[in-house]
Structure formats: C-alpha cells, structure tokens
N, C-alpha and C positions, 0 to 999 in steps of 0.2 A: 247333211242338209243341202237340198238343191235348189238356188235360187237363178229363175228366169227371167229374163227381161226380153220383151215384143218391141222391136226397134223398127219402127216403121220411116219409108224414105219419104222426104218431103215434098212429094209433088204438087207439082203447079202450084207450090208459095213461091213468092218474090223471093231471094237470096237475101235481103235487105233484111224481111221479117227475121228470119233465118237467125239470122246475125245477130239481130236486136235480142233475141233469146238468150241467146250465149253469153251476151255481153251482163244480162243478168245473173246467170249462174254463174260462170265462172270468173276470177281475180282477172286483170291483165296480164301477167306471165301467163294464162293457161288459154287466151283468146289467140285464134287463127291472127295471123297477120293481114294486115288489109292491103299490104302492098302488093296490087295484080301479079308480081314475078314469084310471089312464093305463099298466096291462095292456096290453104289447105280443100283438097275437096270433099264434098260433102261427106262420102259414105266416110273416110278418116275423123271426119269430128263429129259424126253421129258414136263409133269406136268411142275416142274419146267423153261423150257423154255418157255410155251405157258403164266404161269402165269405171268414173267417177261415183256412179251411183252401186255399180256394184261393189268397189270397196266400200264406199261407207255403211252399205246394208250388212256386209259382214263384219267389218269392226264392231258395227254396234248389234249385232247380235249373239257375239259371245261366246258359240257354240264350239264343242269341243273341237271339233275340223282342226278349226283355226288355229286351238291348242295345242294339237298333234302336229300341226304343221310347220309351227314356230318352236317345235322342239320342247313347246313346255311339260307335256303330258307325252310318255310313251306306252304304247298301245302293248300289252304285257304278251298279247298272242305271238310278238315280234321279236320281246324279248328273252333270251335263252338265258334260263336261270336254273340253280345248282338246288336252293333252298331258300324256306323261308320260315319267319319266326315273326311272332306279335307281341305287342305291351301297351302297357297303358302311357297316352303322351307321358302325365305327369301323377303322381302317387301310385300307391300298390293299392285299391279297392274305390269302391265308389258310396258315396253313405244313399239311405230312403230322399228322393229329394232332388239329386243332383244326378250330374251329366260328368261324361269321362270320355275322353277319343282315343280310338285304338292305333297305334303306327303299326303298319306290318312292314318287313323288311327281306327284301332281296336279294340272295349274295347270287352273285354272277361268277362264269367260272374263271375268270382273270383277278377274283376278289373282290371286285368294286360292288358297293351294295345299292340296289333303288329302294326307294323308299315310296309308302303312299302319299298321296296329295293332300291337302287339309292339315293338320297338325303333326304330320310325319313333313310335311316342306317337299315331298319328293314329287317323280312324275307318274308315277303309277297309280292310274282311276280306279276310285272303286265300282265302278261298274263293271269290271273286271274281275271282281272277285265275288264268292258267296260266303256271306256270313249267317250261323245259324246261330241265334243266343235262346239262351234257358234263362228264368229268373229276372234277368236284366233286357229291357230294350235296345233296339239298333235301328241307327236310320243308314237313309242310302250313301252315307256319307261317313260311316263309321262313328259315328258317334255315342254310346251306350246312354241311358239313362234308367233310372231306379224310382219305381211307385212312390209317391211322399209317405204312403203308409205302410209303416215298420210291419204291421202284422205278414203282409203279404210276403217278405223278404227274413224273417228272423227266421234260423238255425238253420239257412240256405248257403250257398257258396253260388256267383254266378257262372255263367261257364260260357265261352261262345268257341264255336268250330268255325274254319275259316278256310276255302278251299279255291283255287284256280282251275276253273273252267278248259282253259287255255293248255295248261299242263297238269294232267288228272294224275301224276303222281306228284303234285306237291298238295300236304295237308299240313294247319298248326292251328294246336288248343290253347286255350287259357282260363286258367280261374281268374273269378274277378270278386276276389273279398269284399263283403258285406262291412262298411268301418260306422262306427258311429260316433265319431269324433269332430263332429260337423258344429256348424253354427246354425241354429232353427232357429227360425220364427212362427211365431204364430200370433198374426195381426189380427185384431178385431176392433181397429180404431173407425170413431166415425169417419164418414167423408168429409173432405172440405169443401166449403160452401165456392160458389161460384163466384170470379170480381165482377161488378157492377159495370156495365156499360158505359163509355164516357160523354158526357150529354154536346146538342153538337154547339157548335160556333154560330155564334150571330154575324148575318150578312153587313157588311160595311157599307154607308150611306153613299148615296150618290153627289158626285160634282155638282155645285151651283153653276148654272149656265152663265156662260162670260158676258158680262156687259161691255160699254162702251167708256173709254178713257179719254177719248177725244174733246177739248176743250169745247171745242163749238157745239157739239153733239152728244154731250157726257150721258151715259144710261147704268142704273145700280147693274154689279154682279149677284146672280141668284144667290141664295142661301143654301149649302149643302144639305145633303139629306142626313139625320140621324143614326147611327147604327145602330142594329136590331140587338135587344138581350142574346145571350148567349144561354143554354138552357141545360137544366141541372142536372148534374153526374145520377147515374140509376144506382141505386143500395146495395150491397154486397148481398150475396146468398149468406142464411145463415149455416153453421157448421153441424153434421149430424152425430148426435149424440152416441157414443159410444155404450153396447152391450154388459152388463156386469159377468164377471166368470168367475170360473171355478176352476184353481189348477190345483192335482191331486197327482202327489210325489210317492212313488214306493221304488224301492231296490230290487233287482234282480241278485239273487247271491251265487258266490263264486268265489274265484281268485281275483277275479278281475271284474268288481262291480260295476254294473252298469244301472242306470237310472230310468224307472218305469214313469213315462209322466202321462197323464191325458188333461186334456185343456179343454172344457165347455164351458159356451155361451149361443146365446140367439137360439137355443136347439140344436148345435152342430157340434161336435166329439172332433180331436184331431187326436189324433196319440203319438208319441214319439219314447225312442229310443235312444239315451245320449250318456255319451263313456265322460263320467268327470274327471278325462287325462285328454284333455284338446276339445271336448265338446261344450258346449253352452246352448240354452235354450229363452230367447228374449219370449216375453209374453205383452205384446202393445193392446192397450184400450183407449187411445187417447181419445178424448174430445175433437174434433173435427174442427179446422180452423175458421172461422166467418171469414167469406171473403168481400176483398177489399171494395170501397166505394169507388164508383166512376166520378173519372174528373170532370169539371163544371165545363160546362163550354166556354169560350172565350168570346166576350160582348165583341160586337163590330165596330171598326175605326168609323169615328166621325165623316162624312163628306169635306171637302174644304169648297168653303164659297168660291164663286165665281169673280174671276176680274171684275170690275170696273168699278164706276165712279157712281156711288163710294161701291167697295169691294163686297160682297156677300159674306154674312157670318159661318164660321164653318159647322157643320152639325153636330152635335153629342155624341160621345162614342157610349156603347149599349152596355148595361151590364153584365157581368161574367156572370154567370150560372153558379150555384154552389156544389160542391161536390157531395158524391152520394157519402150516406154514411157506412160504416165498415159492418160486416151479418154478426150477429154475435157467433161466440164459439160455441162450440157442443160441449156438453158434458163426458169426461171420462167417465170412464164403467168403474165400476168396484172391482177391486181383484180379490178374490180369497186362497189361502193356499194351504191344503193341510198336506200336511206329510207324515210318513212315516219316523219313528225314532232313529233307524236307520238311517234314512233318507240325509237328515243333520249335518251330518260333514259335510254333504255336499251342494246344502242348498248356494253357495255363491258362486254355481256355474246357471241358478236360473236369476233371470234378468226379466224388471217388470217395469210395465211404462203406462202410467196411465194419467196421462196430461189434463188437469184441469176435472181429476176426480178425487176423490177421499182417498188416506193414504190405504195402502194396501194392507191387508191383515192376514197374521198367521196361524195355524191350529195346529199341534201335536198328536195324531193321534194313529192307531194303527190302521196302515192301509192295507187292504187285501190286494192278490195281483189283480194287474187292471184288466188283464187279457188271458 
C-alpha cells in the first residue's frame, strides 16, 4: 500500500501564522523551539508534520506491510521450507452447521516449524496459500464451514488440498469427517416486543424576580414559576406469538445409531442429523417476551421566589409522568412430537422449550425415513 502526502511550502504566510498551526497539532515536547538560536527551519517541521501524519495513517490502517515489517507476518516466498502438513485447530470433523480453522505447519530445514496466522498463532498468511475444499466451505482465511443441512453433507467425507504458490513442490490433503455429535437448535420462538420509550422531563419553573429588602423602600420578591408535568413513559411492544410445530423422530440403523429428526412449523422444514453419543437437539417455540414500559418523565422543580419584602412564594414542582405499561407476552407454539419405537431410548437427547405454551405432547408411532 502506497500512501502520498503533497507537502506544500508556505509562502508569503507570516511565520507567526505558521507557528500558530503547530502549536495546535502538536504536544509541546514536539513544537520547534522559539528561542531565535535554535529556530527550526521551515522545510524541517514541514518533515516533521508530513512524518506525524504519515505514521498515524499507517498505524491505523493495518495493512499487511506493516505486519511483514514488524516481523509479525512472514511472507512464505522468503521463506525456505522442507515440508508441510495440515489439521484441524481443534476436533477431528466438523458437524452440518458449524465452522472449523485449519492450522497448516511448516518445518524449515534447521527443524523450526511456522505456522499459519489466525488459529494456527503463527506468521504465515494465508494469502500465500491455495486452498481447494470439496463438501465443506473455506474462506480467505482458512476457516472451513458446513451447510446447516445434513442432506447435502450425509455419506460424504470432506476433503480440502492445500498448495504454496511460492514453492510448487510442497502439497498436503486432509479429510475432514462429517460428526454429528453437535448441539442443534432449531428456534421458532416469537420475537420480543420492543421497551417503550421514556416519556420526557418537565421543565423546571422559573426564579421569582428579586424585590427590594430595604426598610425605606421595601418591594415583594416575585413568585416562582411552577414546573411543567413530566410526561408518560410509552407502552412496551407487545411479544410475537410463537408458531406451533411438529417434530418427527426416526432412527437411522447400524452400529452406531444415529437419529433422523425434521422439525416443521410456519411452512419451513429443517432436518437434522444427531448421534445420541455427544449430540443433542433443543426445539424453542417460546412466546416472545412484551417489552418493557417507558419510564415516566420526571415533573420539574418548583421556581423559588424572589428576594424581598415580603419574599415571593416558590412555585409547585410539576408532576412525574407515569410510566408506560409493560406489551404483553406472545404466546408459545404447541410442540408435537411423534417418534419412532426405535427412536425411545433416545428421546432425552431432544430438548423442547416452549415458554408461555401448552405443555408439549408425544405420539408413538412408526416413522418412515424422513429423506
């Protein structure tokens, strides 16, 4: 990134003006000294202003340069390396749903390894590298992720190739197992209503004008002015009622069961895939919550009278506002859930939430696969 600065000389201004500029921008440690024996001259603290500005343009913009330059980030065409290998930061597979970052690693030929930047902690960009995935997503920044729906990922394996530009004989694969041992959700709770505005403040009365105390010349002090009511907090939104659904449970069979669920409501189908050995499936329909009422405004202080003889009465202070009232809540959806006989054992890995609905209800009965 190349950043210019047009540094123009100050002609035919006063030196004075000149000065006066500076002494705005910069601190006193960084102003010229004013004693005539050691007057910076101009073209030096024009220097100095161009350099001021151009650090700070590049501090605050961040650009890799900077990172290469300060050692953080090393540019991989520079550096000589032996081999290289990839993994996932953390777990061995990625579930429908979720996101997973790749560390690739560098052994150099004295043994020391680099590492990528982002979740590998190292200084090697990925801009530096090409990543090809199958199955699974990747962004520019190594990060994979997986469609939320299982259909498009089930009896897949994903795979990504991973090559340097820089040095066209280093190559490394990876599969990247398909897990379903995840935590799902599937929310179809209302929304929550909106809090209510707070109503505003009443203006506080004015001073009684001051009269006169003087024995000879005695004059009342005026009477203050009253303060204004204060006006009323606005009502809460109320909450939106939540969808009724339908969740339908069947088994996938094997060794190693896995649980076919799909979840409808409003018209929309989600289906999920979940191993009841680490996975679990929440199903939310909550009622939406009313939101809260705005607070009243606050009446305004009295005036106080004015001096004198006799003294001015001070004004009423204004009534407070009442505050809004709270939206009601939404209704939860009904939840229905039938399952499979199979399915049985393993319904207490699905989880149901339907706040401020009818309790939830079960059915037995046999399910066909869903897909």
């Amino acid at each position: 990134m190349e950043v210019k600065y047009d540094i123009q000389p100050s002609l035919g201004r006063e030196p004075q003006r000149t000065a006066s500029r500076e002494v705005a921008m910069f601190p006193p440690a960084m102003q010229p000294n004013n004693n005539h024996a050691h007057r910076v001259p101009i073209a030096r603290r024009h220097f100095w202003i161009a350099s001021f500005c151009l650090t700070g343009a590049l501090a605050a913009c961040g650009c890799t340069s900077i990172k290469v330059g300060l050692g953080a980030r090393v540019p991989l065409e520079k550096a000589m390396v032996t081999s290289m290998t990839a993994k996932l930061a953390a777990g061995t597979g990625i579930a429908p749903g979720q996101k997973a970052a790749l560390v690739v690693a560098f052994t150099q030929p004295d043994g020391k390894v680099l590492l990528t930047e982002g979740k590998g902690g190292g200084k090697v960009m990925w801009k530096d590298l090409n990543v090809v995935a199958t199955v699974v997503d990747v962004n520019e920044k190594g990060v994979l992720s997986l469609r939320e729906d299982p259909r498009f990922s089930e009896g897949k394996i994903g795979h990504v190739i991973i090559t340097a530009p820089s040095h066209p004989d280093l190559r490394t694969e990876l599969d990247i197992p398909i897990r379903y041992d995840a935590a799902y959700v599937a929310n179809f709770s209302g929304r929550n209503g909106w809090d209510g505005s707070s109503g505003l403040d009443g203006t506080n009365g004015t001073s009684g004008s001051t009269g006169s105390m003087d024995p000879n010349n005695p004059s009342p002090g005026g009477d203050g002015g009253n303060g204004s009511d204060g006006s009323n907090g606005k009502d809460g939104d109320a909450g939106g009622n939540a969808p009724n659904v339908l969740v339908r449970v069947g088994v996938r069979p094997g060794d190693h069961p896995i649980l076919e669920v799909s979840v409808t409501a409003a018209g929309e189908d989600k289906f999920f895939l979940v191993d009841p050995q680490g996975g679990s499936l929440t199903v939310k329909a909550d009622g939406g919550r009313g939101g809260s009422g705005g607070r009243g405004g606050r009446g305004g202080k009295g005036g106080s009278g004015g001096m004198g003889t006799p003294s001015g009465r001070n004004g009423l202070d204004g009534h407070d506002g009442r505050n809004g009232f709270a939206g009601s809540n939404g209704r939860g959806g009904s939840i229905r859930v039938a399952y499979d006989p199979q399915a049985k054992p393993y319904l207490d890995v699905i989880h149901l939430s339907n706040w401020n609905g009818p309790p939830p209800t079960f059915l037995e009965e046999a399910v066909a696969q869903l897909w």
